[in-house]
Backbone as numpy.savetxt, mean C-alpha at the origin, in Angstrom:
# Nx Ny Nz CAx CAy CAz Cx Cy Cz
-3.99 23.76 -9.94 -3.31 22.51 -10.25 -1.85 22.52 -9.83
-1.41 23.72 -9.52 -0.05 23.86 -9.14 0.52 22.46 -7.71
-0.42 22.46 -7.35 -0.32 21.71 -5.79 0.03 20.36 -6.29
-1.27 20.08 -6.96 -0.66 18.04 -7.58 0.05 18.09 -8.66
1.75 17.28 -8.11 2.68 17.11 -9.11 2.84 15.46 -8.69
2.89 14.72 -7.60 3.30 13.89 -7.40 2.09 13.01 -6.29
0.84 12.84 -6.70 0.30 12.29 -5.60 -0.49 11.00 -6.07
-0.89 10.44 -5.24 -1.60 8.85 -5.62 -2.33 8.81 -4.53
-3.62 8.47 -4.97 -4.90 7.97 -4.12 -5.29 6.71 -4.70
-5.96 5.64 -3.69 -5.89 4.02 -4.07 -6.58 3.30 -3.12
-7.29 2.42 -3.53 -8.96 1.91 -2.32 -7.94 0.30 -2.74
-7.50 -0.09 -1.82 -7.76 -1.51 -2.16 -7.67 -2.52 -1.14
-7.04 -3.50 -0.84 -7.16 -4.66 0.40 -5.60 -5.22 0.52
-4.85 -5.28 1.63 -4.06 -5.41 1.99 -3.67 -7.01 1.88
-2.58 -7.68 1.32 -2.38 -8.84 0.71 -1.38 -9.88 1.84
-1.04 -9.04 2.77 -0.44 -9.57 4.26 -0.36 -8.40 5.54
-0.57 -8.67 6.52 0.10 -8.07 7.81 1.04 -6.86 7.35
0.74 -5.69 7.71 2.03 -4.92 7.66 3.48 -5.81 7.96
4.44 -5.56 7.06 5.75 -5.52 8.08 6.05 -4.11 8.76
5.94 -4.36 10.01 6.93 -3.77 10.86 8.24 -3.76 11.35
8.54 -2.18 11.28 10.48 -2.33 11.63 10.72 -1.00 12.46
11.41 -1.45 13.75 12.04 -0.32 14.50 13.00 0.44 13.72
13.52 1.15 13.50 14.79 1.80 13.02 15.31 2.62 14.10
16.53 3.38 14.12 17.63 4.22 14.88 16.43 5.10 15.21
15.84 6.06 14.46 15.16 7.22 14.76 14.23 7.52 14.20
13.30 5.84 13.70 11.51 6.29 13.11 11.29 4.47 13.26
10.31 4.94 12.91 9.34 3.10 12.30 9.20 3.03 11.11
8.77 1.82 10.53 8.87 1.88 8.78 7.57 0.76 8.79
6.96 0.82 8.39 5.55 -0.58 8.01 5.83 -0.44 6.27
6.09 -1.84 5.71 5.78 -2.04 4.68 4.33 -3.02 4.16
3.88 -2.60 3.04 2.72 -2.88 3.15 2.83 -3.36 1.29
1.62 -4.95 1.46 1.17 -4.76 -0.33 -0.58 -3.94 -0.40
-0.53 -3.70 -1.18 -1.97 -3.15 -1.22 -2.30 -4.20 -2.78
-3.50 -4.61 -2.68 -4.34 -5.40 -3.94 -5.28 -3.97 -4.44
-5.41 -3.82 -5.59 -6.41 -2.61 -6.09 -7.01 -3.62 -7.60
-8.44 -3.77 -7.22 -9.18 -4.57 -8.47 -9.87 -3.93 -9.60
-9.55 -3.73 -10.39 -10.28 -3.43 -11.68 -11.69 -4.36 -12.74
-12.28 -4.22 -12.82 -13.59 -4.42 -13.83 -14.19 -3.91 -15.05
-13.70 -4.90 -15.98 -13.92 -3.65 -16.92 -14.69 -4.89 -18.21
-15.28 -4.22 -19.19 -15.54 -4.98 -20.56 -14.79 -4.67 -21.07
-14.52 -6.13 -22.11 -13.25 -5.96 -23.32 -13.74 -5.79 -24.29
-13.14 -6.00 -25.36 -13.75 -5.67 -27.06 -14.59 -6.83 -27.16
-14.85 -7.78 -26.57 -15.77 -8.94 -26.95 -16.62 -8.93 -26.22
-16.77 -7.37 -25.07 -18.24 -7.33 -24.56 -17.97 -7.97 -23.04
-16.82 -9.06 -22.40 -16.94 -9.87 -21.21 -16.63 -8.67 -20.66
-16.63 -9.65 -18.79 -16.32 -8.92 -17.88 -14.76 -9.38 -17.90
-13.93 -8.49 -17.34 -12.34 -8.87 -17.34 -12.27 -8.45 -15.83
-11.81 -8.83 -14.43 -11.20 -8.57 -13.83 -9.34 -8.53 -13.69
-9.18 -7.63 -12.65 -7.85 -7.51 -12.49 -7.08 -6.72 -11.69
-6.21 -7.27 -11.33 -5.92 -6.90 -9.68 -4.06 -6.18 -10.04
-4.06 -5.45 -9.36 -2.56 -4.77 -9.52 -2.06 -4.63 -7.88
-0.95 -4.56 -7.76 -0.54 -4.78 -6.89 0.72 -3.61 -6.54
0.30 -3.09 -5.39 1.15 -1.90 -5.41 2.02 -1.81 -3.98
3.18 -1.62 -3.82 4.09 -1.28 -2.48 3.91 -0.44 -2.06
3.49 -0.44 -0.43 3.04 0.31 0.13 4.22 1.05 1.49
4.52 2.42 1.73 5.97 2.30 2.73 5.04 3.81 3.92
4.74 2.94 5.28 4.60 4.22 5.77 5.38 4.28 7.44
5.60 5.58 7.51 6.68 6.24 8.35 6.06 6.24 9.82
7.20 6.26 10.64 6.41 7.13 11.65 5.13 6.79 12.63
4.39 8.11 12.86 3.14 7.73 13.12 1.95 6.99 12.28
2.25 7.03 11.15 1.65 6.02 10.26 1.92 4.71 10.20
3.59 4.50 10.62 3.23 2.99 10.48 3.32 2.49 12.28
3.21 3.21 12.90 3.00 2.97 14.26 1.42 2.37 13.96
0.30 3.17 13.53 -1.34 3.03 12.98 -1.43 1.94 12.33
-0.37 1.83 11.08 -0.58 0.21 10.57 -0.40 -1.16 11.03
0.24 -1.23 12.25 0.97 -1.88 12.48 0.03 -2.11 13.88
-0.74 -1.05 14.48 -1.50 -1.58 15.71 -3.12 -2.25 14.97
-3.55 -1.03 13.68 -4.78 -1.50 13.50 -5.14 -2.58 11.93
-4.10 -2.69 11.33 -4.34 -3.09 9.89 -3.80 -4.42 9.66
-4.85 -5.72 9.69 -4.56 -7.22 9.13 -4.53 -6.91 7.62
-3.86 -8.65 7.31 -4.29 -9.42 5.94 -5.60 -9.15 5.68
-6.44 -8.15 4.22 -7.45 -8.45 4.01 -8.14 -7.05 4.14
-7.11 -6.04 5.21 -8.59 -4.98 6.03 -8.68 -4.08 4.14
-9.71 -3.90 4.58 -9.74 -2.38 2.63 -9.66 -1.07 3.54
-8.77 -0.47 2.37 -7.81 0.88 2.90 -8.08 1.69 1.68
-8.08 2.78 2.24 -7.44 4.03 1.31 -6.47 4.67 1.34
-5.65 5.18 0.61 -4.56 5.64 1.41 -4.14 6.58 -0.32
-3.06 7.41 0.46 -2.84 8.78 -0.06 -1.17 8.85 0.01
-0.71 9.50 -1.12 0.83 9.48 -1.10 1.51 9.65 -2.43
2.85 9.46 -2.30 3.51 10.09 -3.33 4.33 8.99 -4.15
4.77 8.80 -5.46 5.52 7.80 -5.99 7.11 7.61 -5.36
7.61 7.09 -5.55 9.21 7.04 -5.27 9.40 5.70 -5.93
10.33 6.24 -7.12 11.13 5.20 -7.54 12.60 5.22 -7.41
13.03 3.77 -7.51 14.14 3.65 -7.12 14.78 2.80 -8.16
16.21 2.80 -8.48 16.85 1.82 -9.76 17.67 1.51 -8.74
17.85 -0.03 -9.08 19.29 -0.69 -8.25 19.39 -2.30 -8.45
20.97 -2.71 -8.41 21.00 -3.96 -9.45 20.73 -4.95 -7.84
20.21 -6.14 -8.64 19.93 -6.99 -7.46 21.10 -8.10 -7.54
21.09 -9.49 -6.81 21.86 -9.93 -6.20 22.63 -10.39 -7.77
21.49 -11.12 -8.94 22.62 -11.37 -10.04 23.26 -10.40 -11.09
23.43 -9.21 -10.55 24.13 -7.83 -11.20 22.98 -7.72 -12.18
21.48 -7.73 -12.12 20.53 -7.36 -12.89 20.04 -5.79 -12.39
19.72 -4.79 -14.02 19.49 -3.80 -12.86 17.79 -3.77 -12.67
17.63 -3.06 -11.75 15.95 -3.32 -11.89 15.19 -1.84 -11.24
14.25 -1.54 -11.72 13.40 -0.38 -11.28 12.53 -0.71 -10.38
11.96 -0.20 -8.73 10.74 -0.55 -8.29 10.46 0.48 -7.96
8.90 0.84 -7.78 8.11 1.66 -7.63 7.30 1.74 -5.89
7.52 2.63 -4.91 7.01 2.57 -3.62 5.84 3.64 -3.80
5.18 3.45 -3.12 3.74 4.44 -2.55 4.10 5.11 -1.36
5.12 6.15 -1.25 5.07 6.52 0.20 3.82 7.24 0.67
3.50 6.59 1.64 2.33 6.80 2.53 2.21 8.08 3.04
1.09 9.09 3.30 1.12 10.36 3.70 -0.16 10.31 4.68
-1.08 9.36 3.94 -2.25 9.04 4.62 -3.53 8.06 4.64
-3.80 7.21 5.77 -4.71 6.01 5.52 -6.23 6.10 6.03
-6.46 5.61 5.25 -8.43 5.52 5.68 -8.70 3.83 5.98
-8.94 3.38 6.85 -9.47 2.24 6.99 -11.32 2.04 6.76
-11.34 1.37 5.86 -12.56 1.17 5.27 -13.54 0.18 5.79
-12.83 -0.77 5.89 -13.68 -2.24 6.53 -13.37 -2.14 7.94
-14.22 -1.97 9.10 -13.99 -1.71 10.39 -13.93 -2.91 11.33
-14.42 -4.11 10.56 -14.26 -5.81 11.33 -12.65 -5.85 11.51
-11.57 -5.33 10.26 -10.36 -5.83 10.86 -9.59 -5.29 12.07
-10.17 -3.55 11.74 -9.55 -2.90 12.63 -9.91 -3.30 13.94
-11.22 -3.56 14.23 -11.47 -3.63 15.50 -10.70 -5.33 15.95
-10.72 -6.30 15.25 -10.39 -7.45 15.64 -8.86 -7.73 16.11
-8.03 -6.48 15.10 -7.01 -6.62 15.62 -6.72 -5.63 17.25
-7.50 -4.90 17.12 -7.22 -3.47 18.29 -7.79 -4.62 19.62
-8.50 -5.46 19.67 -8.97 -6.82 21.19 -7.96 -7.44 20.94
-6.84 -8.07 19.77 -6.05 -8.73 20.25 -4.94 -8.65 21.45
C-alpha cells in the first residue's frame, strides 16, 4: 500500500470538447468529466447522480485529448488530486479541486474514430 497515497481512477463522459492550450514549453487540455451514480435511498427508489469533476492533462496527453476526445466520448482516466486555494475576482476565497491526468482509456470508440476522419 505504500505506492497509493494520492491517486484517482474514474469512468465517466466528457461534458464538452477538451480545451486546448499551447503554452511556452508543453500543452495543457482541460477537460469536465460527468461520473453517474445509482443508488437506492431509504425509501427503497432509484436516485441517480452525476458529479462532476476537472479534468487537467499535460503534454502528450493532452496532445491525445485534443486529437481523439469529443463532447460525450466515455473515458477512464487515472491521476492524482491537486488542490488549489485562491480568492476570485470579488476578494472571495475559494478552494478547487483538479484531476491531474497521468492516464486515459477511451471507452466508446464511435467518438474517437469520428473525430480522428475529421
Amino acid at each position: 500500500m505504500k505506492a497509493i497515497k494520492n491517486k484517482v481512477q474514474l469512468i465517466g463522459h466528457l461534458g464538452a470538447d477538451p480545451e486546448f492550450k499551447i503554452l511556452k514549453e508543453s500543452q495543457l487540455a482541460n477537460m469536465r468529466l460527468a461520473v453517474n451514480d445509482r443508488y437506492k435511498n431509504a425509501k427503497g427508489e432509484w436516485v441517480e447522480e452525476t458529479q462532476w469533476f476537472s479534468l487537467v492533462a499535460w503534454a502528450k496527453l493532452a496532445l491525445f485529448a485534443e486529437k481523439y476526445l469529443l463532447k460525450g466520448s466515455e473515458i477512464a482516466v487515472e491521476g492524482r488530486l491537486l488542490t488549489k486555494a485562491y480568492t476570485d475576482k470579488n476578494a472571495i476565497k475559494r478552494v478547487s479541486t483538479d484531476i491531474i491526468v497521468s492516464d486515459i482509456l477511451i471507452l466508446s470508440k464511435k467518438n474517437a474514430v469520428a473525430k480522428e476522419l475529421v
